[in-house]
C-alpha angles and dihedrals in degrees: 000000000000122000117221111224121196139184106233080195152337104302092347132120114301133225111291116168138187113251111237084215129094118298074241103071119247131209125250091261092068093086095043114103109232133186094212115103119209130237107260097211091061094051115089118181113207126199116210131181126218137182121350126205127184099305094350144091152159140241151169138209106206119197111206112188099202078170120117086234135060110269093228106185116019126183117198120198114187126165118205134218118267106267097032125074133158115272094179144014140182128184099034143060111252132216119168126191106181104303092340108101122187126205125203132172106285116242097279098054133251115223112173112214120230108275091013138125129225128188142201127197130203133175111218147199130223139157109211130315129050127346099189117110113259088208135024127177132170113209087348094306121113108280084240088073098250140023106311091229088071088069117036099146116110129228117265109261123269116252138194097027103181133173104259096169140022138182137148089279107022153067131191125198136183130185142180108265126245139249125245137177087227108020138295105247096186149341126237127202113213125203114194090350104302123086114274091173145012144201138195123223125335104353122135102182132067139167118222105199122177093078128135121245118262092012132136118231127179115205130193115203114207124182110224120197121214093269092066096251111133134192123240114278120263140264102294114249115199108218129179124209119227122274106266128359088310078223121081095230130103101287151255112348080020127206092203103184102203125168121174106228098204114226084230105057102087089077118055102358092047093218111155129191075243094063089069093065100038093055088046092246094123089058083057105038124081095183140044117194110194122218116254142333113189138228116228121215096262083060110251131109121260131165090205116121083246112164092352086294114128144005124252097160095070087032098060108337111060114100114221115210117235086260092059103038126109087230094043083243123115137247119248132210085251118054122112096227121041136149121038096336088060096044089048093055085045088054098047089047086056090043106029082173087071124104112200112198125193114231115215119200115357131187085309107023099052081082097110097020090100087052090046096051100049103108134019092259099049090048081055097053087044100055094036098063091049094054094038087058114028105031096020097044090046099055124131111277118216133236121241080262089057090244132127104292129200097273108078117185122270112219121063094182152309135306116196115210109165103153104227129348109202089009143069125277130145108014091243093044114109114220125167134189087259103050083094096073084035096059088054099048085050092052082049096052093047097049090044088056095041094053094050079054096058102047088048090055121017105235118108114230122194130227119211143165145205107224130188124258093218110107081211095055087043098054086036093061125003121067085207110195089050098056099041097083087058102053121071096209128341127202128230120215107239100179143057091065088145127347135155099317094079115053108238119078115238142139126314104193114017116161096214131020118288115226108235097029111152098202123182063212130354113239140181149164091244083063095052104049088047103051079066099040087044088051097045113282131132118247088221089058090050118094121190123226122221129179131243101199128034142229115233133189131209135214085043109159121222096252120197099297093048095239110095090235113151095005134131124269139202092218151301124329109261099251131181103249095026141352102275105019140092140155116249095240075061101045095037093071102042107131122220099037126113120224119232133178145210092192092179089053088038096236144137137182146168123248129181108161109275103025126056130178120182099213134155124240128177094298110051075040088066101040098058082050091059097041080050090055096046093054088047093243121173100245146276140315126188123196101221141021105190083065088081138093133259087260096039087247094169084042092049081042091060099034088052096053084039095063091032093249 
């Protein structure tokens, strides 16, 4: 299965899609018809929990054909637990009946290869008390492949469970696996005697999230076969979790305000450092990425117009005008800091609250990143140079007294945007298979230097990360559970799900599934955050990504509904920066469109009857706020910020939902 790939612009971030398959990745053949059918009594299906949050959770059947022939049709029957039920589900058909809930191949079809795994994921609801289904069955047999009576024999206990991992809201554990007769199919960590956290297969590593700051926790780890039984827990481990949030950020439960200003867009768009005070968007952010820092060829950062690459002219040369300025007060010839760098430390003395991150890569500029990163003393260099010019230069200067002067530091920390570590991205970018160990040695490095750093001066610096929404790029790149310590927050791309390179206009940034999508491949939001809960990571820590402009198609027919929604195309919108493309204080005014919704898949797009263009305005703002906020998701990152209006009026949007106004 190929995955598109898709400038959204010139240096920005590029496409980065949910994968319709199983969390668990499946091979090429499980979208192939086929007319086998497998051997019942070699196909297993596993259910596995992951994170929980206030009344919520979520969890995953896995199918595993152990047959010799593809399982061409499936029918899962589970019953729940009074108190819990399933809010949500991708992957799968759904029928309920009371507690009773049925599961049938989705539209598109689910064979499972010979030898392969697939896998369905559900959010659900409780309200107390066990979540584990208290019956399974696959085409009416015992999920455990068998009657549970022919293996009764437990898995052999877990041993050597140690802290691997610890933040303000997290705990990472690995342990030595067990042994089985048959074969150990997870593994589950208990807190206080129900399951906090499970794993599939041979994993011997999670990450339990949800957890106050400065608090002791003893965890228990058991192994658990595909007939239910399940071995006695482990040797308990006392862990405590850091002082704080360990992040930087706003806390547990978090409302991180993060837009991306774009080094650019001070030229065509107009778009100043200014205009985020002026529109009120500085009083509602915690958090300015800037867009973007570059790696050279010998593997170190630099801001210099080197090779054509870069632009240090907008970054700190260019002179504003009073008139242009954050302070109202012009720029002079002499000064040693001019252009965005200057208007940034003039925004954040006029909001100390502020945090400004450098962003390093970007859709363009991750092109030598996977060269830079290929041995520990590369990676050093490599690190070295970013901190020495973008968080050591910018440190705070000091007045003649030795006190604070008026000059504070810039850069608060670093955003790290390679895009994508072990999978395509930009055609000129280089990746390579182990650019996945690499990456995290790259995120350790960086945190190693940052906090030296930090103990030499005082100050505390983050380290964040955008992050694809594609389960495949994830797999591909990121050890999950590993780098997640490190970061204090990351962001997940929810956008770009289809735009103006297929030929068929659709949603860009749907939260769930849409009945009726005709892909090339199905994507949503609810994918996407999952792919990183599902692989370790704490929903807290997890940011989502929403766009401020939006991609458009002509020559869309009406269709039956009369909205042009899933129709074919003849190309991309014309749009003012590029064909298909156009920022939402743009779109927002276009006369002689109509305005539909999917309020379930929080959407909204224009239609008028020949050109349609999938966006999102102040509701569907607000509803992927709210469905943010649901899952206990750490905040709320826009990309980017000169989509918006004059007033703010999506980060008003955003900061309104956030705070429940």
């Amino acid at each position: 299965m190929r995955t598109l790939r898709r400038p959204r612009r010139a240096r920005g971030h590029g496409w980065s899609a949910a994968a319709v398959l199983a969390l668990l990745a499946a091979p090429l053949a499980l979208l192939t018809p086929t007319t086998a059918s497998a051997d019942a009594a070699d196909v297993t299906v596993v259910y596995s929990e992951g994170a929980r949050w206030d009344t919520g959770y979520s969890g995953q059947f896995t199918i595993d054909n152990g047959s010799s022939a593809p399982l061409t049709d499936w029918t899962i029957e589970f019953t729940l637990p009074e108190g819990a039920s399933v809010g949500s589900l991708w992957n799968a058909t759904m029928e309920r009946s009371g507690d009773t809930y049925t599961l049938t191949p989705p539209s598109w079809g689910a064979s499972v290869p010979a030898g392969g795994q697939y896998g369905i994921g559900f959010n659900g609801v409780f309200s107390g008390g066990e979540t584990q289904p208290v019956s399974c069955t696959l085409n009416g047999a015992p999920c455990a492949g068998g009657p549970s009576e022919d293996d009764t024999e437990p898995p052999s206990v877990p041993t050597g469970v140690t802290e691997a991992g610890v933040t303000g809201n997290a705990v990472t554990l690995n342990w030595t696996g067990s042994e089985d007769n048959v074969g150990v199919a997870g593994y589950e960590v208990l807190l206080g005697g129900e399951v906090a956290r499970s794993v599939v297969g041979d994993t011997t590593s999670a990450t339990v999230g949800g957890l106050d700051p400065d608090t002791e926790y003893t965890f228990t780890v058991r192994a658990y076969d595909a007939a239910g039984n399940r071995s006695e827990p482990s040797a308990p481990v006392t862990v405590r979790t850091a002082e704080g949030d360990d992040g930087g950020g706003p806390g547990p439960g978090g409302d991180r305000r993060v837009g991306y200003f774009t080094q650019w867009g001070i030229y065509d768009r107009g778009y100043l450092v200014q205009d985020i005070d002026t529109s009120g968007t500085a009083a509602k952010l915690t958090h300015i990425n800037y867009a973007f820092a570059n790696i050279n060829t010998n593997g170190q950062c630099f801001q210099a117009n080197q090779l054509g690459q870069g632009d240090a002219w907008a970054d700190y040369g260019r002179s504003f005008r009073a008139d242009e300025s954050v302070d109202g007060v012009a720029d002079t010839w002499d000064q040693d800091l001019r252009g965005n760098f200057n208007q940034l430390r003039k925004l954040k003395e006029e909001h100390p609250h502020l945090r400004v991150n450098l962003s390093i890569g970007g859709w363009t500029w991750s092109k030598n990143i996977s060269d830079a990163v290929r041995t520990q003393e590369s990676r050093e260099r490599m690190v070295s140079s970013c901190i020495d010019m973008f968080l050591r230069g910018n440190l705070p200067v000091f007045d003649g007294a030795g006190g604070p002067g008026s000059a504070y530091g810039v850069f608060d920390g670093i955003d790290l945007d390679w895009e994508w570590p072990g999978s395509e991205g930009h055609p000129d970018n280089t990746f390579r298979p182990e650019d996945k160990e690499n990456y995290t040695a790259l995120v350790a490095e960086f945190r190693e230097q940052m906090d030296a750093l930090e103990a030499e001066t005082g100050r505390t610096f983050e380290l964040t990360s955008f992050m694809p929404a594609d389960p495949e790029k994830v797999d591909a790149g990121f050890e999950v559970a590993e780098i997640m310590p490190d970061f204090d927050f990351v962001t997940v791309q929810g956008y770009d799900f289809h735009g103006g390179w297929e030929d068929t206009a659709n949603h860009q940034s749907n939260l769930t599934l849409v009945e009726g999508d005709p892909g090339p491949r199905a994507f949503s939001a609810e994918i996407a955050i999952e792919a990183w809960i599902d692989r370790g990571a704490d929903p807290e820590d997890l940011v989502l990504g929403v766009p401020f402009y939006g991609r458009g198609w002509t020559g869309v027919p009406a269709g039956p509904n009369g909205d042009g929604l899933f129709q074919q195309a003849t190309g991309p919108a014309p749009g003012p920066y590029e064909d298909g493309i156009d920022d939402w204080k743009n779109l927002k005014d276009l006369q002689g469109y109509t305005l539909h919704r999917d309020d379930a898949a929080g959407t909204a797009w224009l239609y008028d009857g020949s050109t349609f263009w999938t966006y999102d305005d102040e509701v569907s703002m607000r509803q992927k706020v709210e469905w943010a906020q649901d899952r206990g998701l750490g905040g709320i990152m826009a990309w980017s910020l000169d989509g918006d209006d004059a007033q703010g009026s999506l980060m008003t949007a955003v900061d309104g939902a956030l705070d429940g106004s």
